[in-house]
SEBA-668581 format. One record per residue (C-alpha): residue in three letters; x, y negated, z negated. Coordinates in steps of 0.001 Angstrom, whole numbers, padded with zeros to 6 digits. Layout:
N
   aa        x        y        z
  ALA        X        Y        Z
...
//
This chain:
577
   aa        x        y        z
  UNK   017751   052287   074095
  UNK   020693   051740   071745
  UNK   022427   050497   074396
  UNK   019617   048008   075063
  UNK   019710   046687   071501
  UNK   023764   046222   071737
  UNK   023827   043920   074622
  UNK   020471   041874   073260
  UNK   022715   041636   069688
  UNK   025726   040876   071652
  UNK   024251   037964   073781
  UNK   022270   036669   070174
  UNK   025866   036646   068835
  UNK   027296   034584   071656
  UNK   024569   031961   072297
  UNK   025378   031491   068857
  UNK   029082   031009   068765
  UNK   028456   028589   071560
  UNK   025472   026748   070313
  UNK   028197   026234   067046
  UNK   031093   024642   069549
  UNK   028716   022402   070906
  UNK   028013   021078   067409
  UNK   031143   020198   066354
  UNK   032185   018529   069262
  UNK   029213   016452   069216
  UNK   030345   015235   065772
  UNK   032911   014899   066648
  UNK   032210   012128   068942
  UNK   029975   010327   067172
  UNK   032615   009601   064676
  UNK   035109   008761   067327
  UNK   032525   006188   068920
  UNK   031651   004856   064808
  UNK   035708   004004   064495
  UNK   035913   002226   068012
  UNK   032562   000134   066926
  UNK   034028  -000738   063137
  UNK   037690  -001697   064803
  UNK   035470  -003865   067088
  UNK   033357  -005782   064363
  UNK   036395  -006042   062602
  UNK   037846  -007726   065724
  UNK   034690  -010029   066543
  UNK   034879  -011365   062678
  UNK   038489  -012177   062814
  UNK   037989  -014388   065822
  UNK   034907  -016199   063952
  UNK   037746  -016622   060964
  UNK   039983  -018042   063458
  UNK   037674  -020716   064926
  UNK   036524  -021870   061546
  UNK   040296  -022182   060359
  UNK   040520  -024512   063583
  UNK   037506  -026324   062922
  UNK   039413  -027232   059146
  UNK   042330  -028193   061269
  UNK   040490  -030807   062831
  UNK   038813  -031790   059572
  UNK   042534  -032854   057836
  UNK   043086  -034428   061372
  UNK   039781  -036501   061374
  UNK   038815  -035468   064763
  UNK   035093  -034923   063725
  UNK   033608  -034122   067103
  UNK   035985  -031003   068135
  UNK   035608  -029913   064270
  UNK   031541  -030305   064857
  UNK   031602  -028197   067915
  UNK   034160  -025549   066301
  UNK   032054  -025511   063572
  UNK   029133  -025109   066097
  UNK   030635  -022021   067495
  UNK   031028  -020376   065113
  UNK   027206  -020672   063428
  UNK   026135  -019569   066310
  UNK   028063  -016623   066978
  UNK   027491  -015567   063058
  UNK   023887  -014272   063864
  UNK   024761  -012106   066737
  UNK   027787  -010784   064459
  UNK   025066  -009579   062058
  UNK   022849  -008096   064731
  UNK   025603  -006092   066390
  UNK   027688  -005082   063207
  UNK   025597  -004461   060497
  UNK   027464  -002571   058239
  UNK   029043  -006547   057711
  UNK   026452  -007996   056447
  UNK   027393  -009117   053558
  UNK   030882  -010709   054376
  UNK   028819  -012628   057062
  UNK   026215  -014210   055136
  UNK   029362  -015479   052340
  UNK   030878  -016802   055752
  UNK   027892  -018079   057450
  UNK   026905  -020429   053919
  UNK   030258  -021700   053852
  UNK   030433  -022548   057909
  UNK   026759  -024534   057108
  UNK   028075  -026681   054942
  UNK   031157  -027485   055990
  UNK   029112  -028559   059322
  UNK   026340  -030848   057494
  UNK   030138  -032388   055920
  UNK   030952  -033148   059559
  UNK   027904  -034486   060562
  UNK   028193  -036651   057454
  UNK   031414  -038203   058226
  UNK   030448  -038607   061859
  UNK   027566  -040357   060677
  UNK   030011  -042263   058542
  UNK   032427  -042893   061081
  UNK   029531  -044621   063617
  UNK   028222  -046726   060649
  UNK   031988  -048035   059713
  UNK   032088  -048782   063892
  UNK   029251  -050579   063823
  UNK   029644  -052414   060801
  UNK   033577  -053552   060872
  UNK   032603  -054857   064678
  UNK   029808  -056421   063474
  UNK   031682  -058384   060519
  UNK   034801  -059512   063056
  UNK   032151  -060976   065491
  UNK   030458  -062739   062136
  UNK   034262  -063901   061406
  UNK   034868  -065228   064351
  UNK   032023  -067068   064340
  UNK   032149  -068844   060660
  UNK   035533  -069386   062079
  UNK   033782  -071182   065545
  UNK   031431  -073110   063138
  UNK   034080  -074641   060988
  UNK   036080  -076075   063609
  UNK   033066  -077567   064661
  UNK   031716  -078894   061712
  UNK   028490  -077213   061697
  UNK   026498  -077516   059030
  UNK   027252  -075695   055418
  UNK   023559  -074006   055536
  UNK   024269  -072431   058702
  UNK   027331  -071388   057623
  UNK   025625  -069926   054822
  UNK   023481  -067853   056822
  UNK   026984  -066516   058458
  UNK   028497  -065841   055412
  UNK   025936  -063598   053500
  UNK   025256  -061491   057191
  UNK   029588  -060950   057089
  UNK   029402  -059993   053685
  UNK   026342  -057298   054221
  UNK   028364  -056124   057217
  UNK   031572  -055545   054965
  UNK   029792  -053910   051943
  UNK   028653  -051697   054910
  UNK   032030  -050480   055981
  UNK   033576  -050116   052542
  UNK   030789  -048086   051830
  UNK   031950  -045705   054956
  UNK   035223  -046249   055846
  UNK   038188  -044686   055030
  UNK   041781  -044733   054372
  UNK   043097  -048253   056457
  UNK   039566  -049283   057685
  UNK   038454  -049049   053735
  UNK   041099  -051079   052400
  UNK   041192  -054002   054946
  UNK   036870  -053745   054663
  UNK   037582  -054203   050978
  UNK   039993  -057404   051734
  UNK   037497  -058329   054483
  UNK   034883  -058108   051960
  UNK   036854  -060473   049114
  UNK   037083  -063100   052123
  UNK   033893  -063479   052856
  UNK   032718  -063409   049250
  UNK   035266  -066304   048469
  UNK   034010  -068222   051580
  UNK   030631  -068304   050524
  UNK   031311  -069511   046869
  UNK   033275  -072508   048213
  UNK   030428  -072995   050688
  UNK   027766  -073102   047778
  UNK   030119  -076289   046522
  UNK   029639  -077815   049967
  UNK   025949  -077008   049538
  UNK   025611  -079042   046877
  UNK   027328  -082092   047979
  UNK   025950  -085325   048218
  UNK   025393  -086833   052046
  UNK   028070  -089347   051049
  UNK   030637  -086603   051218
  UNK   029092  -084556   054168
  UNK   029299  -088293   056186
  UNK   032421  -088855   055062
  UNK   033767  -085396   056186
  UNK   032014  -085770   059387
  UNK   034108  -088997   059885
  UNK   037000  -087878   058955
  UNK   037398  -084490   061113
  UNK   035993  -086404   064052
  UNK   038984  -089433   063784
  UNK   041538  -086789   063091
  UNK   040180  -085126   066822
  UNK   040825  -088518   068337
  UNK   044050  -089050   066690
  UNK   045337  -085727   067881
  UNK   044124  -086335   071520
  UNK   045764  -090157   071662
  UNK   049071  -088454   070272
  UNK   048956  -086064   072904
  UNK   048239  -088571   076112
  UNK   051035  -090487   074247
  UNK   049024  -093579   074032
  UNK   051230  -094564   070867
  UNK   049486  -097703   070129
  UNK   045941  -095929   070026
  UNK   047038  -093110   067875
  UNK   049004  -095286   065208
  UNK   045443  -096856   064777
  UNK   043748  -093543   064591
  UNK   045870  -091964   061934
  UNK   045860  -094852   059586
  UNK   042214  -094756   059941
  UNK   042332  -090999   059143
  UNK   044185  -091677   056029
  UNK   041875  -093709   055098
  UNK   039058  -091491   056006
  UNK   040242  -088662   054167
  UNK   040537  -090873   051153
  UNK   037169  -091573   051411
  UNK   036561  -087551   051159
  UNK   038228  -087788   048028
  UNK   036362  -089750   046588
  UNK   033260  -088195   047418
  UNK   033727  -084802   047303
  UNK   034158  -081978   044773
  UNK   035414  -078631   045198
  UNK   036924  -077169   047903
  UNK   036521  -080069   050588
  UNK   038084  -082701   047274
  UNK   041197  -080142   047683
  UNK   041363  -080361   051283
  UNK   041369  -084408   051384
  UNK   043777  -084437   049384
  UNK   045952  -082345   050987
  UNK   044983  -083823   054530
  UNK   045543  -087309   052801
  UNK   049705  -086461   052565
  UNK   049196  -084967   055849
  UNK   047717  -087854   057944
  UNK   050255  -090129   056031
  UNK   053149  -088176   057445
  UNK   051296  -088423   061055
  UNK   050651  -091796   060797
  UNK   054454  -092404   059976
  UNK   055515  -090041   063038
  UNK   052932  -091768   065157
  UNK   054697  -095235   064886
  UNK   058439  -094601   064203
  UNK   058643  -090830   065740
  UNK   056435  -090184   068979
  UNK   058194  -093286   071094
  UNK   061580  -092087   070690
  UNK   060220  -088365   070754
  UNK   058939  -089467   074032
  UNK   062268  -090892   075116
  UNK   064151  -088140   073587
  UNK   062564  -085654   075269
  UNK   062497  -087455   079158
  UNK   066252  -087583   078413
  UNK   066396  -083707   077982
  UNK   064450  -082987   081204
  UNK   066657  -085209   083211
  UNK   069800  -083635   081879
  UNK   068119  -080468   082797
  UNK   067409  -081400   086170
  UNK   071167  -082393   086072
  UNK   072318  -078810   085583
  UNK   070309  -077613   087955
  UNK   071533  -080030   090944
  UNK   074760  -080867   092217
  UNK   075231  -083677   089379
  UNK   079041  -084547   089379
  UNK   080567  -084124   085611
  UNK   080302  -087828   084722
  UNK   076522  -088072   085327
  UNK   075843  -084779   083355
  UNK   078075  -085965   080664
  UNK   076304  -089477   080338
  UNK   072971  -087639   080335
  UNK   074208  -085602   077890
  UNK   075297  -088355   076032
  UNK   072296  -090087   076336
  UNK   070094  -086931   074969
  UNK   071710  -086110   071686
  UNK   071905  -089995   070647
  UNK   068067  -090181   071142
  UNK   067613  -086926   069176
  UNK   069907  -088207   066545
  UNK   067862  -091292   066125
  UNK   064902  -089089   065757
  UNK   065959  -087154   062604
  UNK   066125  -090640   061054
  UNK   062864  -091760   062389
  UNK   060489  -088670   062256
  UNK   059322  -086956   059227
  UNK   058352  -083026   058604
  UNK   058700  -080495   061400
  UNK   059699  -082907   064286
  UNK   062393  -084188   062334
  UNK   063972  -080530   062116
  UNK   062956  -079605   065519
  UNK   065230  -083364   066725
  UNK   068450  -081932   064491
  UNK   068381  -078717   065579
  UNK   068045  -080376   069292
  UNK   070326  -082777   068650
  UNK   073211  -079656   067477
  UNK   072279  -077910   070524
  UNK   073428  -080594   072704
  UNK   076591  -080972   070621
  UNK   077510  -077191   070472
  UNK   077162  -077588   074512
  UNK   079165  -080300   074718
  UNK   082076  -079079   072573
  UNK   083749  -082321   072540
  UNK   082744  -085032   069841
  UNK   080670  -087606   070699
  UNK   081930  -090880   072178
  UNK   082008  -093485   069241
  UNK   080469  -096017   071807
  UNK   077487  -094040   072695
  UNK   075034  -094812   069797
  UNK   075396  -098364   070289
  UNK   075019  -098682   074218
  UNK   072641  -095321   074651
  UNK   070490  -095530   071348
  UNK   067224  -097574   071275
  UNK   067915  -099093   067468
  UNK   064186  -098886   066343
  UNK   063416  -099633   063097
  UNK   063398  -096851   060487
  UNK   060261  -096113   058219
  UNK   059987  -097872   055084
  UNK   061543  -096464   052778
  UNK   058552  -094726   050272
  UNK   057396  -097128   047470
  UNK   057277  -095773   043630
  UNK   054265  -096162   042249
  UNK   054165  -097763   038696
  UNK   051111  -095580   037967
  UNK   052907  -092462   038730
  UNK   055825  -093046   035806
  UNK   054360  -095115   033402
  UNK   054118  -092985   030191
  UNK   051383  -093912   027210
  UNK   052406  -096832   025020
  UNK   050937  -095578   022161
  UNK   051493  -092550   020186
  UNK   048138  -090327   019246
  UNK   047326  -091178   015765
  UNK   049195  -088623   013311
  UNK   047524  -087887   010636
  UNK   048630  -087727   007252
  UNK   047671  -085223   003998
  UNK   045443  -086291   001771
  UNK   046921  -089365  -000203
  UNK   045329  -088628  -003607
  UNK   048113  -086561  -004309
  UNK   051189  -088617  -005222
  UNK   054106  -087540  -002276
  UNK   056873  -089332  -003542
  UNK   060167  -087306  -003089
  UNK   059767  -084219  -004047
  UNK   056195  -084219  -002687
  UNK   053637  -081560  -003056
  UNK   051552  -080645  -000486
  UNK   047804  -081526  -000589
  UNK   045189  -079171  -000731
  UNK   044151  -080608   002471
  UNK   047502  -079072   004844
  UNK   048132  -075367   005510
  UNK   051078  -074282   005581
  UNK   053074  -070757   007409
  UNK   054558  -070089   004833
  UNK   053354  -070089   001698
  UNK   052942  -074557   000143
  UNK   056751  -075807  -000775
  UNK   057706  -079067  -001920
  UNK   059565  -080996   001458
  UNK   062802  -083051   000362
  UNK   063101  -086992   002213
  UNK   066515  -086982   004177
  UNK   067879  -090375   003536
  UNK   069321  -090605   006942
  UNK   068170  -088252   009904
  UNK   070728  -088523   012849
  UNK   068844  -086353   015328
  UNK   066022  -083869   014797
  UNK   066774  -080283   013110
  UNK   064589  -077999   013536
  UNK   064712  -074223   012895
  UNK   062937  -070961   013256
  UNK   062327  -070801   009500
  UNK   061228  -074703   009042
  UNK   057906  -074681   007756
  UNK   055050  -075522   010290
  UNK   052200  -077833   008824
  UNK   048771  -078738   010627
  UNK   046850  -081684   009803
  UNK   043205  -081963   011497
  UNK   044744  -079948   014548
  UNK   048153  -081228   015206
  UNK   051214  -079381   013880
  UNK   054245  -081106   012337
  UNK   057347  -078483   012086
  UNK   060486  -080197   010722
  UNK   060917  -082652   007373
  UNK   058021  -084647   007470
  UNK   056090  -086832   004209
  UNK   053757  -089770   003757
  UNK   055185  -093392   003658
  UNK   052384  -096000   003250
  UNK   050130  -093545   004372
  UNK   051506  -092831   007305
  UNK   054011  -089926   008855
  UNK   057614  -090482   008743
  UNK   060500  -087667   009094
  UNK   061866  -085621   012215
  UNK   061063  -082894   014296
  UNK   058603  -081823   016188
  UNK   054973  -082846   016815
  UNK   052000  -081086   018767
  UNK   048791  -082609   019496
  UNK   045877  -081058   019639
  UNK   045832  -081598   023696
  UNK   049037  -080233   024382
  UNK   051647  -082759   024272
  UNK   054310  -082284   022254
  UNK   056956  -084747   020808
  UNK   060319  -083832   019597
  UNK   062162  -086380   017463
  UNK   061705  -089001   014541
  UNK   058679  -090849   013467
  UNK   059149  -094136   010971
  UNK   055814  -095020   009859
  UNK   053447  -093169   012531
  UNK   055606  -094518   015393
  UNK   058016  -092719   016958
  UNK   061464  -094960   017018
  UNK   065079  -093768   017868
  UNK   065985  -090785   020333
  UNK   062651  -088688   021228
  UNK   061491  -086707   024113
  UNK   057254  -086365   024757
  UNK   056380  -083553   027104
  UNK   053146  -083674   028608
  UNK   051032  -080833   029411
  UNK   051277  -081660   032729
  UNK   054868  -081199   033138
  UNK   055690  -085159   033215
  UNK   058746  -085287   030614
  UNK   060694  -088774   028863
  UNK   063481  -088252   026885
  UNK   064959  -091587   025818
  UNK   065091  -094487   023487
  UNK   061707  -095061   021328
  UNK   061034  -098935   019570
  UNK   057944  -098718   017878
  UNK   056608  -096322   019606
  UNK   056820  -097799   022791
  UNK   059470  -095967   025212
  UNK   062133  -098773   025610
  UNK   065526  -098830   026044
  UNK   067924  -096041   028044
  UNK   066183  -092473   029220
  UNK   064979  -090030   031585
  UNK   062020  -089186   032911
  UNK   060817  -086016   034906
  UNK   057825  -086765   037171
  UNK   055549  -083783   037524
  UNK   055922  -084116   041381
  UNK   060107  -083306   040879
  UNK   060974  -086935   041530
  UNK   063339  -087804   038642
  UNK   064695  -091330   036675
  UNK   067536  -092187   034936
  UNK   068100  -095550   033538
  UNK   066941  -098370   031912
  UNK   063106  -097622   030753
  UNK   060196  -100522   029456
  UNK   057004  -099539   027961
  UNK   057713  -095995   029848
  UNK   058169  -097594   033201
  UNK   061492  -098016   034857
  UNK   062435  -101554   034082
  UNK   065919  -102673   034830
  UNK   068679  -100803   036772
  UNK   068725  -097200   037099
  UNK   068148  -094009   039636
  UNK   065924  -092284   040987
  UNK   066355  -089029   042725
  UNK   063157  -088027   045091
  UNK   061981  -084450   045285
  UNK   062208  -085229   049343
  UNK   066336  -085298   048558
  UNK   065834  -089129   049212
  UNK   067655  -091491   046183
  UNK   067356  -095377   045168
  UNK   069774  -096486   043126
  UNK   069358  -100321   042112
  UNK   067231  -102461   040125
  UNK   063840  -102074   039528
  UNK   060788  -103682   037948
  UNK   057735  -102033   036317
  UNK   058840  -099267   038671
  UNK   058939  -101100   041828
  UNK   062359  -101431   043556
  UNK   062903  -104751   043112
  UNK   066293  -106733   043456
  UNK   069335  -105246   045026
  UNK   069556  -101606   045361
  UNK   070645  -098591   047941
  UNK   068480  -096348   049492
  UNK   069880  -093201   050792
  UNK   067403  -091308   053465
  UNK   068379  -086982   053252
  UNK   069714  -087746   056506
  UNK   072968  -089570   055544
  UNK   071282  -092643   056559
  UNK   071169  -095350   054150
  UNK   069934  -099064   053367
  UNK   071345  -100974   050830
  UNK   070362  -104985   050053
  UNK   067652  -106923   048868
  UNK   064146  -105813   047708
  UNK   060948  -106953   046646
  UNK   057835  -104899   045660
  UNK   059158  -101781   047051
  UNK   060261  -103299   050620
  UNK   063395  -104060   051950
  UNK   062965  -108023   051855
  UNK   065780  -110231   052049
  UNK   069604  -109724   053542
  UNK   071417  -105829   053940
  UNK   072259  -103467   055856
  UNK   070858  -100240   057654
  UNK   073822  -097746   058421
  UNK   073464  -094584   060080
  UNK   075036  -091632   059735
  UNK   077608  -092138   062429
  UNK   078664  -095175   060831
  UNK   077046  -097873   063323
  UNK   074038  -099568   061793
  UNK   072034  -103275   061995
  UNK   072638  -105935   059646
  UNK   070923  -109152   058921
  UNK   067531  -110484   056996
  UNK   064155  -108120   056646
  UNK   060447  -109189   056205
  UNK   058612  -106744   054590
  UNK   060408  -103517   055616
  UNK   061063  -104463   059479
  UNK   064413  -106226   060977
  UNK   063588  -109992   061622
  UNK   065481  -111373   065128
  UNK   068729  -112432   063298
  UNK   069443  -108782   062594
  UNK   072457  -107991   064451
  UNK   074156  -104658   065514
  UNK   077493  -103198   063497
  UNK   080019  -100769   064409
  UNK   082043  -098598   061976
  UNK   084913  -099903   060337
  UNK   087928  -098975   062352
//
């Protein structure tokens, strides 16, 4: 019996022991298999880091539609993250929030980046066609209706765009904004000016076609017309289209020269070339090639004097070329038996309007004559002065104006007087300087309320005399600066050259001779840019009368002139040996 009882205890006690092993290694286990699944999560979270960091990347790199499908990725996988790690919750709701929004940022800029597309195509195409409709002339209302549709379209796309495409939207924008306030000034312009415009852009197509099919004759007509047409905008027209008349006025004057003086010898200038061409090309012996050659730069030599603007550069730098091929200098007999000898343009006439200066002074007030201002004056109640009142001394003689930073500086009913001036008779005598209310300003003496002696009146336009005054009429010797840079020197009437004198063009053109009421009149030289010069007899602003025309080579034509052209008794001359 006791022996019973031993072996049940003994197999109790080792079912135990063994039911105890199997515990532990159970646990075991199960903690083994927790560690593999946390080193897992841990893994699967890192790569969801990873593909947001790329999706950034592609943010800074604007490449919205990989970023939007990174982004993509990576919401997606977040739930299943949750679902199969739970212990990281938490860290993947903070992740999944910030993934969510970056996306809707995305989809944002991709939204963006289709409306900037749309609109920035939209606005070139509305460009291109203002651009279409002005060539053609259409009317300003249509062009209206262009202009606000380009504008909407750029306010779009700086609205959108970015970086480059927002900064040329914004200059886009500024364009078509200006465009339509000039075309509201066409808007409101009378029929006379639309007609006139109309006439004027459909001559200047003509005149452009005639020059092209070189029928020389034809376009001569047509650009003198088209001065004339575009004068006739002027005069009609404000605002932008008055500008543009204006400037197409110089413009079809310069054409209408070139037409007539430049396009036959271009014509004959350029034939020349192509032969000599051919020439090099062929088996041409030396002597034909070097007559053509010849030939070629002498006709592109007598184009620099005859054409005006670009083609004259373009005939110099033709005429070099030629020369710099040539290497040897050109035979002294080859502008008189190769050249043509056509007329040169007149030479430009100076308007009297354009130089004249006023012949009367601008009234100069005076103080208040109640108060006695005999030497040493005070000053009236009536003048301020910077600084404080003083009494003014009378110079008994004043050589040439003084005038300091420290003079005193008085205004009378808006003009300023700065220097020594005082009442005699009731009017303003002394010296210095004097600015009217609308800008001019004088600098010298004043006898009486006329200005007399040396002086020099700037206008507020620029125009300048500085010169002899007699009664205040500018007469005698001076200077005058034209606004337009053209500039006299010489003998001066009632502001206008009168007598002999010089006058140096802006163009690099100069007349020096006699003139009268601004006109070259009389004998005088005029010296072209070019080397070329005339010199002779004039009358209203034409050669007229006997002289000369030499070129720069030293050969020229000699002999009596009508009205600026060479009558049949001008003769050929060859330079003095």
């Amino acid at each position: 019996m006791s022996r019973i009882r031993l072996a049940f205890f003994g197999l109790i006690f080792s079912t135990s022991l063994h039911a105890e092993a199997v515990s532990v290694s159970d646990m075991d286990n199960k903690t083994a298999a927790a560690d593999d699944q946390a080193q897992q999560c841990v893994l699967l979270l890192q790569n969801i880091h990873t593909g947001v960091d790329r999706a950034q990347g592609m943010v800074v790199a604007k490449r919205w539609k990989e970023s939007q499908e990174l982004y993509s990725t990576s919401a997606d996988a977040l739930p299943r993250f949750v679902q199969q790690c739970p212990a990281f919750t938490d860290q993947a709701h903070v992740l999944e929030t910030q993934v969510k929004a970056e996306l809707l940022q995305v989809k944002e800029a991709i939204n963006r980046q289709h409306t900037c597309d749309e609109a920035i195509d939209h606005g070139f195409d509305l460009d291109l066609q203002t651009s279409a409709a002005r060539r053609e002339n259409k009317d300003p209302r249509f062009l209206d209706k262009l202009l606000v549709s380009a504008e909407n379209s750029w306010q779009t796309a700086v609205e959108n765009c970015t970086g480059s495409y927002h900064e040329s939207a914004v200059s886009s924008l500024r364009a078509a904004q200006q465009a339509r306030k000039e075309n509201a000034e066409l808007l409101a312009d009378s029929p006379a000016c639309e007609n006139a415009y109309k006439n004027a852009v459909a001559i200047g197509d003509l005149a452009r076609q005639a020059k092209k099919d070189r029928r020389h004759e034809e376009s001569i007509m047509l650009y003198n017309k088209l001065h004339m047409a575009w004068n006739r905008v002027a005069d009609n027209c404000s605002g932008p289209r008055n500008q543009m008349a204006k400037k197409e006025i110089e413009s079809s004057s310069l054409e209408a020269s070139n037409a007539q003086y430049c396009a036959p010898q271009w014509a004959d200038a350029a034939e020349a070339t192509k032969l000599l061409n051919q020439a090099k090309m062929s088996s041409a012996v030396y002597a034909e090639r070097e007559l053509l050659m010849n030939k070629a730069e002498v006709l592109w030599r007598e184009a620099v004097d005859l054409c005006k603007g670009e083609p004259q550069k373009q005939a110099k730098l033709n005429a070099d070329s030629i020369a710099k091929e040539r290497a040897t200098p050109l035979p002294i007999t080859a502008i008189t038996e190769l050249g043509k000898h056509r007329p040169l343009p007149p030479a430009p006439a100076v308007q009297v309007t354009e130089i004249t200066a006023p012949t009367a002074a601008p009234t100069l007030p005076v103080p208040d004559n109640k108060a006695s201002l005999s030497a040493p004056a005070k000053v009236s109640a009536k003048i301020v002065e910077m600084p404080a009142p003083q009494t003014v001394s009378i110079p008994e003689k004043v050589n040439a104006p003084v005038v300091t930073d420290n003079t005193p500086l008085t205004v009378v009913d808006n003009v300023k007087f700065q220097g020594d001036f005082h009442s005699d008779g009731g009017k303003v005598t002394g010296s210095g300087v004097i600015e009217f209310p609308d800008g001019d300003i004088y600098r010298g003496r004043i006898i009486q309320g006329m200005r007399s002696g040396k002086g020099r009146l700037e206008w507020k336009n620029g125009q300048i005399y500085d010169g002899d005054w007699v009664d205040d009429h500018a007469t005698g010797v001076g200077a005058i600066l034209f606004r337009n840079g053209n500039r006299y020197q010489g003998d001066v009437v009632d502001g206008a050259p009168q007598g002999q004198g010089q006058l140096d063009l802006s163009s690099g053109d100069r007349y020096v001779g006699h003139f009268d009421r601004g006109v070259f009149n009389g004998q005088g030289t005029y010296t072209w840019k070019s080397g070329s010069f005339y010199t002779g007899a004039w009358k209203d602003g034409k050669k007229n009368g006997f002289g000369k025309t030499i070129l720069p080579n030293g050969f020229g034509f000699e002999g009596e002139y009508l009205d600026d052209t060479e009558t049949a008794n001008v003769k050929r001359i060859k330079p003095k040996s």
